[in-house]
PDB file of N, CA, C and O in Angstrom, chain B, residues numbered from 101:
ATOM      1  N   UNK B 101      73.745 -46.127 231.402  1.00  0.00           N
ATOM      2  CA  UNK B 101      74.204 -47.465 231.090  1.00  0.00           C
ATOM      3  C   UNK B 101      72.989 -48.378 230.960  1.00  0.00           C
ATOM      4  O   UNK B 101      72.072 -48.084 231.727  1.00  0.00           O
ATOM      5  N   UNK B 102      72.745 -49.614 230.007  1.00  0.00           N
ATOM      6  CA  UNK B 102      71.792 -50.493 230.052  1.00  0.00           C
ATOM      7  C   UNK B 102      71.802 -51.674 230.915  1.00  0.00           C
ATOM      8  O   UNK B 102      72.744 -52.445 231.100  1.00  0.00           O
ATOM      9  N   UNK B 103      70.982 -51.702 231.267  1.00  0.00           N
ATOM     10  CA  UNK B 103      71.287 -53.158 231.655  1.00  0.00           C
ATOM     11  C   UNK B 103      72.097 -53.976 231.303  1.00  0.00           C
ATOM     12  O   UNK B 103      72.441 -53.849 230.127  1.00  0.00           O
ATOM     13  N   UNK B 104      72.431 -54.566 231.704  1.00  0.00           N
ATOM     14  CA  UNK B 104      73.464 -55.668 231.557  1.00  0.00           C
ATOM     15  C   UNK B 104      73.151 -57.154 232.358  1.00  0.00           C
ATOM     16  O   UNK B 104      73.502 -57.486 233.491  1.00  0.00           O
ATOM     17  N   UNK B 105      72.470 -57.816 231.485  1.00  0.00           N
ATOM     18  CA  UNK B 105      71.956 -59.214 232.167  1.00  0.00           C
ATOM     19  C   UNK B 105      73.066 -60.353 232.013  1.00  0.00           C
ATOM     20  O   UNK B 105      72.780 -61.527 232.247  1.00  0.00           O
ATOM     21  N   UNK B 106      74.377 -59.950 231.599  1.00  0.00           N
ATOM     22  CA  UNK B 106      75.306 -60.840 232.138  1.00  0.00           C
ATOM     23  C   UNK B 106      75.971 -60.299 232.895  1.00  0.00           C
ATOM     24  O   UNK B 106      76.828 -61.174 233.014  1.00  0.00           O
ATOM     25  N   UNK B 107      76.394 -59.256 233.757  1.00  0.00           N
ATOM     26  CA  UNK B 107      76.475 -59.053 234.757  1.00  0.00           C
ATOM     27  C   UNK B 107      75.570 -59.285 236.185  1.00  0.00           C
ATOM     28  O   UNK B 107      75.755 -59.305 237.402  1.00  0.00           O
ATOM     29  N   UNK B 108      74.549 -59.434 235.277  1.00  0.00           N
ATOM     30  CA  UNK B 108      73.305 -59.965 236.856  1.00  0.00           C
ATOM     31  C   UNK B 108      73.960 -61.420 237.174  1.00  0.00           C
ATOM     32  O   UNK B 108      74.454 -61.817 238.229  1.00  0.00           O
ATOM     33  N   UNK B 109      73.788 -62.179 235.756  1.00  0.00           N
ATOM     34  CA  UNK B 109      74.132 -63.681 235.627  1.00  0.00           C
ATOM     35  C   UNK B 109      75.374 -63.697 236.379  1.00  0.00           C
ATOM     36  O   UNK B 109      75.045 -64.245 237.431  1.00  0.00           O
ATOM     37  N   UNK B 110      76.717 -63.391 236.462  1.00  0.00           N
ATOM     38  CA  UNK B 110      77.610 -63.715 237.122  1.00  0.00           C
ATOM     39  C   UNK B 110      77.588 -63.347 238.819  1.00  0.00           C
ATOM     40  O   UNK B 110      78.123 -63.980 239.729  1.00  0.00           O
ATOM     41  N   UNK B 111      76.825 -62.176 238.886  1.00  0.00           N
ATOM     42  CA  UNK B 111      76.514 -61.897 240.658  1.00  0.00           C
ATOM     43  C   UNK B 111      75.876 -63.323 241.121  1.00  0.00           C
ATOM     44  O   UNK B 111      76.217 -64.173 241.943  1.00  0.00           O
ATOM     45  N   UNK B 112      75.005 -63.216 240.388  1.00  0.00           N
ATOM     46  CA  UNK B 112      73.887 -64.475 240.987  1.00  0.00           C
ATOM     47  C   UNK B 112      75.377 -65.804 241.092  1.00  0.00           C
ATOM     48  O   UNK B 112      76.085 -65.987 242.082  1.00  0.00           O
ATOM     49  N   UNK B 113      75.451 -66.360 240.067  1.00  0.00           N
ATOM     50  CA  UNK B 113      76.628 -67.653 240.015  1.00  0.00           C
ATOM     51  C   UNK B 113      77.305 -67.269 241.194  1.00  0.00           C
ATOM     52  O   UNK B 113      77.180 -68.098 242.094  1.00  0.00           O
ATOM     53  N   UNK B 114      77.878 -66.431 241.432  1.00  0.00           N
ATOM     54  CA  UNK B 114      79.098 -66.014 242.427  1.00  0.00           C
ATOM     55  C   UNK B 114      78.511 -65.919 244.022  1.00  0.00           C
ATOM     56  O   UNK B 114      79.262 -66.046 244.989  1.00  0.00           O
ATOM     57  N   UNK B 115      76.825 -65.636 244.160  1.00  0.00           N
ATOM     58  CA  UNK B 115      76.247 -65.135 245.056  1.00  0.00           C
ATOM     59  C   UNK B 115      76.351 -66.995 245.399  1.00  0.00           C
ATOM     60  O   UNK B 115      77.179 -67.414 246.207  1.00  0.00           O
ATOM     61  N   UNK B 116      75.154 -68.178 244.467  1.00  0.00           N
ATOM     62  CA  UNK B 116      75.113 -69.266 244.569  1.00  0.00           C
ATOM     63  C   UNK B 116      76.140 -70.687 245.263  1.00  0.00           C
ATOM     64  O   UNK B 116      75.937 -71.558 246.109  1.00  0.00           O
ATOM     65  N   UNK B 117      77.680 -70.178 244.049  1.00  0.00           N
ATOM     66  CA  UNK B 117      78.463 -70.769 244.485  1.00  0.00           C
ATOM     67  C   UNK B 117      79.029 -70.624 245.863  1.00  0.00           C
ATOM     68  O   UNK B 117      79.724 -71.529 246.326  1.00  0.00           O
ATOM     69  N   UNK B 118      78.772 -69.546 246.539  1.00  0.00           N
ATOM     70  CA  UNK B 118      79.543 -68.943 247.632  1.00  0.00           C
ATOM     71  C   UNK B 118      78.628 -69.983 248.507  1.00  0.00           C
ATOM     72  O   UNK B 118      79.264 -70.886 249.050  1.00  0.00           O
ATOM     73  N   UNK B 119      77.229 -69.962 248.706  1.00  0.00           N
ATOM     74  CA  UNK B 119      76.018 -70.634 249.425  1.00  0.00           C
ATOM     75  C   UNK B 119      76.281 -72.088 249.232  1.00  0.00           C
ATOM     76  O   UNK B 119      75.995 -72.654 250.287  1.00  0.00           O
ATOM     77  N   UNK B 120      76.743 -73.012 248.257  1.00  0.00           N
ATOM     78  CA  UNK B 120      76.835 -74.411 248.356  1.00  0.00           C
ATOM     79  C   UNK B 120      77.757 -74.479 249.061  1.00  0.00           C
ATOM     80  O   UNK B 120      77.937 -75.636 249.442  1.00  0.00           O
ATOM     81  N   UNK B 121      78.378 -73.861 249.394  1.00  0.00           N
ATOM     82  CA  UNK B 121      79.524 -74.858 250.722  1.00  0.00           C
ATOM     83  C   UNK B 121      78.911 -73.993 252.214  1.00  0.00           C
ATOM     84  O   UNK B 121      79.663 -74.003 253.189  1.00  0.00           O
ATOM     85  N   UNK B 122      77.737 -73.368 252.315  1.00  0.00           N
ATOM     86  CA  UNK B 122      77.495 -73.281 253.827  1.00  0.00           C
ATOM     87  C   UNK B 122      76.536 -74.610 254.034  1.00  0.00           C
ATOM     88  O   UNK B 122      75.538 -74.902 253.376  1.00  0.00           O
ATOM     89  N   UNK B 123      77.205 -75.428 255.287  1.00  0.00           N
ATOM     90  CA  UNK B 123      75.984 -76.236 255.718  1.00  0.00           C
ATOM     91  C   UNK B 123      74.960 -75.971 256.643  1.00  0.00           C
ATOM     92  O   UNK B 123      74.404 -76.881 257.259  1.00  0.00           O
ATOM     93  N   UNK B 124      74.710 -74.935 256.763  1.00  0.00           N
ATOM     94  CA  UNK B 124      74.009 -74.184 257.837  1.00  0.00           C
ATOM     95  C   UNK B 124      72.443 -73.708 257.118  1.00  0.00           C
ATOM     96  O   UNK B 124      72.412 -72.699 256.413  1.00  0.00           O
ATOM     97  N   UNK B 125      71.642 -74.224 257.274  1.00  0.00           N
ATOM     98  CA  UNK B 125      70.428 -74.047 256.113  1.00  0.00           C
ATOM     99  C   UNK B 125      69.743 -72.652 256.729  1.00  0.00           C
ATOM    100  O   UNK B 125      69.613 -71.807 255.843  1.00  0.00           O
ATOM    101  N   UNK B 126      69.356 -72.291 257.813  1.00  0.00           N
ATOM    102  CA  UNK B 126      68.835 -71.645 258.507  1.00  0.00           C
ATOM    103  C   UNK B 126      69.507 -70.270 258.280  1.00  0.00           C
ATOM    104  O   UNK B 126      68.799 -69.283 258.080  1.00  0.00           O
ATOM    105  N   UNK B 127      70.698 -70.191 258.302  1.00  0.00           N
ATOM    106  CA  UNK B 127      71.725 -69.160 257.897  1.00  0.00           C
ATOM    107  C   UNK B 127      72.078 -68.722 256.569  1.00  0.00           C
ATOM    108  O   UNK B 127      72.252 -67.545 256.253  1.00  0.00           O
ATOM    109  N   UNK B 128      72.189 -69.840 255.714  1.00  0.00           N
ATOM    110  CA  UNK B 128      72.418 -69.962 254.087  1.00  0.00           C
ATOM    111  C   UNK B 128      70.637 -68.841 253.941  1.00  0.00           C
ATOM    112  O   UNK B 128      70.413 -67.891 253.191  1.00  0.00           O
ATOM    113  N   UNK B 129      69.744 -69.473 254.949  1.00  0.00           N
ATOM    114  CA  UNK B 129      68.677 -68.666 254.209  1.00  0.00           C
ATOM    115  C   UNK B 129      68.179 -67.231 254.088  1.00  0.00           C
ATOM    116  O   UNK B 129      67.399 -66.713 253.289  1.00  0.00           O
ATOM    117  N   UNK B 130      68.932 -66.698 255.225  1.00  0.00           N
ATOM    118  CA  UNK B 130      68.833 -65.128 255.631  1.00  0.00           C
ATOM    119  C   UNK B 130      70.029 -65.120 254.743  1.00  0.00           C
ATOM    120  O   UNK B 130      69.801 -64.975 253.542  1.00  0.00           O
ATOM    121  N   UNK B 131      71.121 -65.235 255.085  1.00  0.00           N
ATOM    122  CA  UNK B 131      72.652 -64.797 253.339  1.00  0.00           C
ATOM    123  C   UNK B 131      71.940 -64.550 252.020  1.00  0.00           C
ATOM    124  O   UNK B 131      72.040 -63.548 251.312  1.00  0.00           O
ATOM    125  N   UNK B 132      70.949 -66.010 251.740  1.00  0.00           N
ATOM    126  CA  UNK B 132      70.535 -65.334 250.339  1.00  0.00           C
ATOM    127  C   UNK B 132      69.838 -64.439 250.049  1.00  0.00           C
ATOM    128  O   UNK B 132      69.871 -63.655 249.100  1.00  0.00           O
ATOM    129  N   UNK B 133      69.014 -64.575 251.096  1.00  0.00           N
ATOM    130  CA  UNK B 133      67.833 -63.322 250.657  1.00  0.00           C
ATOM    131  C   UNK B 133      68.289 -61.923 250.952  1.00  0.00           C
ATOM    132  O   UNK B 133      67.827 -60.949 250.358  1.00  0.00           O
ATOM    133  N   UNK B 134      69.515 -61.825 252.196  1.00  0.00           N
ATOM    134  CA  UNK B 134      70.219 -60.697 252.164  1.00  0.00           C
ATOM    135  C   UNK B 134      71.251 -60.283 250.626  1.00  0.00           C
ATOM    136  O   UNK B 134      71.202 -59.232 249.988  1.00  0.00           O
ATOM    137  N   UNK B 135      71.752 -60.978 250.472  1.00  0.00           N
ATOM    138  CA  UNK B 135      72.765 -60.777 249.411  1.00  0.00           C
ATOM    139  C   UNK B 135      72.302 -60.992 247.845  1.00  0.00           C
ATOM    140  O   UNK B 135      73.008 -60.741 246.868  1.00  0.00           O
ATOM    141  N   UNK B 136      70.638 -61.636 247.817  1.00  0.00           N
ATOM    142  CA  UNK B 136      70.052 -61.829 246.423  1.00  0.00           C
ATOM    143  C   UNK B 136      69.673 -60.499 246.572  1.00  0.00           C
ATOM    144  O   UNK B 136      70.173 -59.672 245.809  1.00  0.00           O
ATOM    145  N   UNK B 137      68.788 -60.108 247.518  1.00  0.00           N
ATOM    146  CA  UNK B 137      68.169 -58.287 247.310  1.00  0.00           C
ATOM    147  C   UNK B 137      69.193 -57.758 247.064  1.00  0.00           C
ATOM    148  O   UNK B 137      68.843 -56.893 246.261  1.00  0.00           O
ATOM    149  N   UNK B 138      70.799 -57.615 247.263  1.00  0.00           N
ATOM    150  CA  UNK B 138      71.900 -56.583 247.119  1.00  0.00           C
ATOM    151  C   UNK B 138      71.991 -56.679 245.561  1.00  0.00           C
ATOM    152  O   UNK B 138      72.094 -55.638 244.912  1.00  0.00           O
ATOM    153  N   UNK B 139      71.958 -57.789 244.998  1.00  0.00           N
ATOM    154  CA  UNK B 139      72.821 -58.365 243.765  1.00  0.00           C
ATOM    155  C   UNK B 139      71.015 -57.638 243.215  1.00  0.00           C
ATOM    156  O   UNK B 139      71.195 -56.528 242.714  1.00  0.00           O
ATOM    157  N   UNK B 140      70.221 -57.844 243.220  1.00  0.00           N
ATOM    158  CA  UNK B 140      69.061 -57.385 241.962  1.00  0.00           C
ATOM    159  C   UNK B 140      69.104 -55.711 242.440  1.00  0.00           C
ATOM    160  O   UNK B 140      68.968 -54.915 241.511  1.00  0.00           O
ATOM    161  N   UNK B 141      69.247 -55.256 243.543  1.00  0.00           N
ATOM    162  CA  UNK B 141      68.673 -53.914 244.133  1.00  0.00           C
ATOM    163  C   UNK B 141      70.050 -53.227 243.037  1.00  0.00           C
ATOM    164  O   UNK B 141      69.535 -52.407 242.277  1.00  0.00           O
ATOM    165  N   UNK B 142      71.158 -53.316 242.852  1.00  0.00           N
ATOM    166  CA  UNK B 142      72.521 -52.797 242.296  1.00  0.00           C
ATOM    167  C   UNK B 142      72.021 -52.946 240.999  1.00  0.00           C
ATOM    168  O   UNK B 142      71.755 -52.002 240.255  1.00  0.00           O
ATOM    169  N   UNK B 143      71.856 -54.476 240.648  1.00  0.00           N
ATOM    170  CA  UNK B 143      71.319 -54.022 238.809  1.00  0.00           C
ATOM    171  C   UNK B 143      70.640 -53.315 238.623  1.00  0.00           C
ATOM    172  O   UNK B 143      70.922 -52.425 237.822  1.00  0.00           O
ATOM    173  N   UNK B 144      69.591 -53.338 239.162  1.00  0.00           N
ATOM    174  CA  UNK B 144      67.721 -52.536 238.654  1.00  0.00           C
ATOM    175  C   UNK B 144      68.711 -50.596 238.559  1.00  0.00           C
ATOM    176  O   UNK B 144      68.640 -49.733 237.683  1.00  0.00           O
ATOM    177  N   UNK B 145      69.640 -50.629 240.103  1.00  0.00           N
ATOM    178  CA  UNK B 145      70.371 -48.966 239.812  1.00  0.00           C
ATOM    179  C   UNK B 145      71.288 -48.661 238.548  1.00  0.00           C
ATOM    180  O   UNK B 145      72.023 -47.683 238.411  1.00  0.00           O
ATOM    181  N   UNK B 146      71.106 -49.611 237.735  1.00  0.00           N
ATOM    182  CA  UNK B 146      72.331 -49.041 236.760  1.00  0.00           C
ATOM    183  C   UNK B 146      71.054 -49.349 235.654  1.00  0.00           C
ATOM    184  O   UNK B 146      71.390 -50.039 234.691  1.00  0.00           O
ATOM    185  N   UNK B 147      69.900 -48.991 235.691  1.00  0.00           N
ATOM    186  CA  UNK B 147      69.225 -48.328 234.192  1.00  0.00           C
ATOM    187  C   UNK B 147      69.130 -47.407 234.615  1.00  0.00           C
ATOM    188  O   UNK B 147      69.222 -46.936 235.748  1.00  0.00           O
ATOM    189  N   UNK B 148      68.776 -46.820 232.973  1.00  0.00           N
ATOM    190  CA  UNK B 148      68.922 -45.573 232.891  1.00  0.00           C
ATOM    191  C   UNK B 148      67.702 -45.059 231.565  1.00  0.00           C
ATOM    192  O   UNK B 148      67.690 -45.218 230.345  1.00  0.00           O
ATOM    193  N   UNK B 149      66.763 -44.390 232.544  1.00  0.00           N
ATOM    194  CA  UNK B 149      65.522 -43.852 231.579  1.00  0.00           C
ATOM    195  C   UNK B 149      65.925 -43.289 230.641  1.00  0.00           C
ATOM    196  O   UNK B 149      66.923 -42.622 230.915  1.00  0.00           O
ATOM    197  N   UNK B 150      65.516 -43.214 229.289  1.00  0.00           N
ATOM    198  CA  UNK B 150      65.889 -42.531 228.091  1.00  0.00           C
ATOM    199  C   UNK B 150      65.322 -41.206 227.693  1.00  0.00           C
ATOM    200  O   UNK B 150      64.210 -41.030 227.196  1.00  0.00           O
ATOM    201  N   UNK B 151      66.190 -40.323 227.959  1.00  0.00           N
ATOM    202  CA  UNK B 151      66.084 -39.135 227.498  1.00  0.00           C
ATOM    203  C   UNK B 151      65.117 -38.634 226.201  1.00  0.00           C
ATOM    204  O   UNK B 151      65.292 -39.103 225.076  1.00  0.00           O
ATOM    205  N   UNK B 152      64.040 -37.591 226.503  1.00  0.00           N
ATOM    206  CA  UNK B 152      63.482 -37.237 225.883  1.00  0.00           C
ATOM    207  C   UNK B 152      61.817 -37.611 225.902  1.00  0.00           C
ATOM    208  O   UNK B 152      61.186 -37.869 224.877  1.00  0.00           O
ATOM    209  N   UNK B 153      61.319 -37.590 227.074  1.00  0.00           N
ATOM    210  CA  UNK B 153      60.051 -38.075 226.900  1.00  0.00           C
ATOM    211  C   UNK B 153      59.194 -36.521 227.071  1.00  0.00           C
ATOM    212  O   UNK B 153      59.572 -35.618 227.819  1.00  0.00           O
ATOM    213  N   UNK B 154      58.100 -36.479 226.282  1.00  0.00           N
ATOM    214  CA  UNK B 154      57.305 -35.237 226.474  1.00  0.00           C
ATOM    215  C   UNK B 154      56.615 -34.971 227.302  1.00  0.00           C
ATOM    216  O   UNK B 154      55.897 -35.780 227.890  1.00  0.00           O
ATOM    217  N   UNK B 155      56.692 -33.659 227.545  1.00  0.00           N
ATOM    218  CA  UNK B 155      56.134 -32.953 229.077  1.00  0.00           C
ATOM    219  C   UNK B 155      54.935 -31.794 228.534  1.00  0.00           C
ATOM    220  O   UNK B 155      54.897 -31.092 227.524  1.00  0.00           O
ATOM    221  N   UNK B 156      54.015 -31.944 229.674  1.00  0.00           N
ATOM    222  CA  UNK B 156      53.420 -31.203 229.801  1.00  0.00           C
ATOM    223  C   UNK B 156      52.924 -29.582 230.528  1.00  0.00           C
ATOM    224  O   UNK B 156      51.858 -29.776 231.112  1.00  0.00           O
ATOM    225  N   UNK B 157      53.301 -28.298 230.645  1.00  0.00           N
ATOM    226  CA  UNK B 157      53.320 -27.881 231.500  1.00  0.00           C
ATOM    227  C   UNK B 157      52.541 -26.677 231.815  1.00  0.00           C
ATOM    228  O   UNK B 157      52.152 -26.222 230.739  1.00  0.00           O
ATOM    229  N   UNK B 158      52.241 -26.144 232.530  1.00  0.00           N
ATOM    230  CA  UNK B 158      51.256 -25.519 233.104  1.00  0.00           C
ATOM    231  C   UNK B 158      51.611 -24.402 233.574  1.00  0.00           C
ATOM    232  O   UNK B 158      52.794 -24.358 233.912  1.00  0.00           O
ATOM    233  N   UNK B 159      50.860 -23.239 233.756  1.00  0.00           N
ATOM    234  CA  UNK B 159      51.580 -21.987 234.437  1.00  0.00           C
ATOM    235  C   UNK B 159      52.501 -20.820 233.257  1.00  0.00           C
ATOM    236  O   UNK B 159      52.941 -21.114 232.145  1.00  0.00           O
ATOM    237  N   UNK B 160      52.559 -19.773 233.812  1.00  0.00           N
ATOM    238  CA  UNK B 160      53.348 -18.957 233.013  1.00  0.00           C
ATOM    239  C   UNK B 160      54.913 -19.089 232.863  1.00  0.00           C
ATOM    240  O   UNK B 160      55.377 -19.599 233.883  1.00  0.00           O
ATOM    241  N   UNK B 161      55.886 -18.792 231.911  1.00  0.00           N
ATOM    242  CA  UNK B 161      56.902 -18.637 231.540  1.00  0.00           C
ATOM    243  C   UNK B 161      57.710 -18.850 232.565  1.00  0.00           C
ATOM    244  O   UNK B 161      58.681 -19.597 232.445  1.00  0.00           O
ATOM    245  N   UNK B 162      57.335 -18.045 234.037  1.00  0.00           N
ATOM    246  CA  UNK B 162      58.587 -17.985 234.980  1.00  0.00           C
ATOM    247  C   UNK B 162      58.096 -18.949 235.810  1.00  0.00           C
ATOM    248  O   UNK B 162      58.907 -19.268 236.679  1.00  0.00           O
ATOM    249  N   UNK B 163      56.721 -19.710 235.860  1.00  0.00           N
ATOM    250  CA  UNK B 163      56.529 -20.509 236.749  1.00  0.00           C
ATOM    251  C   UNK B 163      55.978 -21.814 235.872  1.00  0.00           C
ATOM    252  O   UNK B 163      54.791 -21.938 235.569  1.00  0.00           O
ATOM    253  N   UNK B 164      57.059 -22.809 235.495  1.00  0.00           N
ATOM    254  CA  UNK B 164      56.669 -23.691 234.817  1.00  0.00           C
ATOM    255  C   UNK B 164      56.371 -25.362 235.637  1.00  0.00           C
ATOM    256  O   UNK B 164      57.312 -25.985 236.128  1.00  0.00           O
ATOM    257  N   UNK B 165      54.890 -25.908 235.659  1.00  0.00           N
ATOM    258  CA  UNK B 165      54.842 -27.119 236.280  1.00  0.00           C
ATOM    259  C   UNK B 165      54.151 -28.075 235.300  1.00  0.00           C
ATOM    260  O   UNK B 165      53.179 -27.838 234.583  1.00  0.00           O
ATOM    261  N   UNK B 166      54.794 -29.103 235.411  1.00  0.00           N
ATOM    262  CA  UNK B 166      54.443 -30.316 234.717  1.00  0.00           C
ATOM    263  C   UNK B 166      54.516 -31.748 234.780  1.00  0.00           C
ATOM    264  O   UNK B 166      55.236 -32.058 235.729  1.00  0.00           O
ATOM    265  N   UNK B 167      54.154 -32.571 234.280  1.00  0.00           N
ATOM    266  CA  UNK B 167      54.798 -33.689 233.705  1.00  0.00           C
ATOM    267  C   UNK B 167      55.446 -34.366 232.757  1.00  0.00           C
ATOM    268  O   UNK B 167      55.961 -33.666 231.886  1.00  0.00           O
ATOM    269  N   UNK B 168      55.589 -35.669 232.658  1.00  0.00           N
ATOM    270  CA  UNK B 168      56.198 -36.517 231.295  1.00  0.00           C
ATOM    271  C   UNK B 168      54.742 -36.659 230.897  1.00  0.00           C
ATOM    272  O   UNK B 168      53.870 -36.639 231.767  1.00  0.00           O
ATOM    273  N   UNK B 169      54.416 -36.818 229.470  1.00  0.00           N
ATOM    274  CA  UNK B 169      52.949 -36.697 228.696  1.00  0.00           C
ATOM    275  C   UNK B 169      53.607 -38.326 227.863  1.00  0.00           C
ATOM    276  O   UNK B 169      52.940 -38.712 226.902  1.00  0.00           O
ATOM    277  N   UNK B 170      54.432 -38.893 228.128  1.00  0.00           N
ATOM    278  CA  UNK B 170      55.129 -40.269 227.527  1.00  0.00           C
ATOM    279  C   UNK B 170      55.819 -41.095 228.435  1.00  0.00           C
ATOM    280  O   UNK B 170      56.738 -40.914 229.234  1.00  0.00           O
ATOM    281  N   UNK B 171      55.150 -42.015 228.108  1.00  0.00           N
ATOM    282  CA  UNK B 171      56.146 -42.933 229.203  1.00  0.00           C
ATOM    283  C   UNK B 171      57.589 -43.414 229.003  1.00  0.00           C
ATOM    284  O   UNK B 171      57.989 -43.807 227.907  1.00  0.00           O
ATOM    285  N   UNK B 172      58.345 -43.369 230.086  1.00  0.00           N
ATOM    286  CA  UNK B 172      60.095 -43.443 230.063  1.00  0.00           C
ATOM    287  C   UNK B 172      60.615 -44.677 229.492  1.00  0.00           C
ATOM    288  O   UNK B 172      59.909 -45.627 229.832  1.00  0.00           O
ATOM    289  N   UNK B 173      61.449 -44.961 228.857  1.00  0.00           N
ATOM    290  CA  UNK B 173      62.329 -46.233 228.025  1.00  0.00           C
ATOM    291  C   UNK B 173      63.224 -46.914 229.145  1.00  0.00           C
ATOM    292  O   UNK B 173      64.066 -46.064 229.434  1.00  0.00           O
ATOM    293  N   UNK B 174      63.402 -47.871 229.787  1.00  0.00           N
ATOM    294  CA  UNK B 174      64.423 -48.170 230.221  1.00  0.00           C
ATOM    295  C   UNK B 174      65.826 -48.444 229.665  1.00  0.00           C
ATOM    296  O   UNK B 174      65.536 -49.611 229.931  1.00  0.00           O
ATOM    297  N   UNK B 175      66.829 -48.498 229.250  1.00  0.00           N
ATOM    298  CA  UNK B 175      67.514 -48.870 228.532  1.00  0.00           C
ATOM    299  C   UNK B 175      68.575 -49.837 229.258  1.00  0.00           C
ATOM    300  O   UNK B 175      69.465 -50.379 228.602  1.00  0.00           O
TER     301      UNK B 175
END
């Protein structure tokens, strides 16, 4: 799946609006930073590297080691 930066946009709004009605500043401030890391840590998990980057590999037939020789696409 790609990103989806209007799905970030509505976590965040929903994360925000929830925070203007705490009057508790001290508390509002550990909530956001707890619940902003949840809301970015969940997006960043739904990319998805794009298939097909070239590898390099080493060793004989039955013992194959390598790497990616290209760097990955996020999509």
């Amino acid at each position: 799946m790609a990103l989806d930066k209007e799905s970030l946009k509505s976590s965040l709004l929903s994360l925000f609006q929830e925070l203007k009605t705490n009057d508790n500043q001290e508390d509002s401030i550990e909530v956001l930073a707890d619940r902003l890391s949840g809301v970015i840590y969940d997006f960043v998990k739904t990319a998805e590297v794009q298939a097909g980057q070239g590898v390099s590999t080493t060793g004989t037939a039955a013992a194959q080691t390598g790497q990616t020789t290209t760097k990955g696409t996020i999509i």
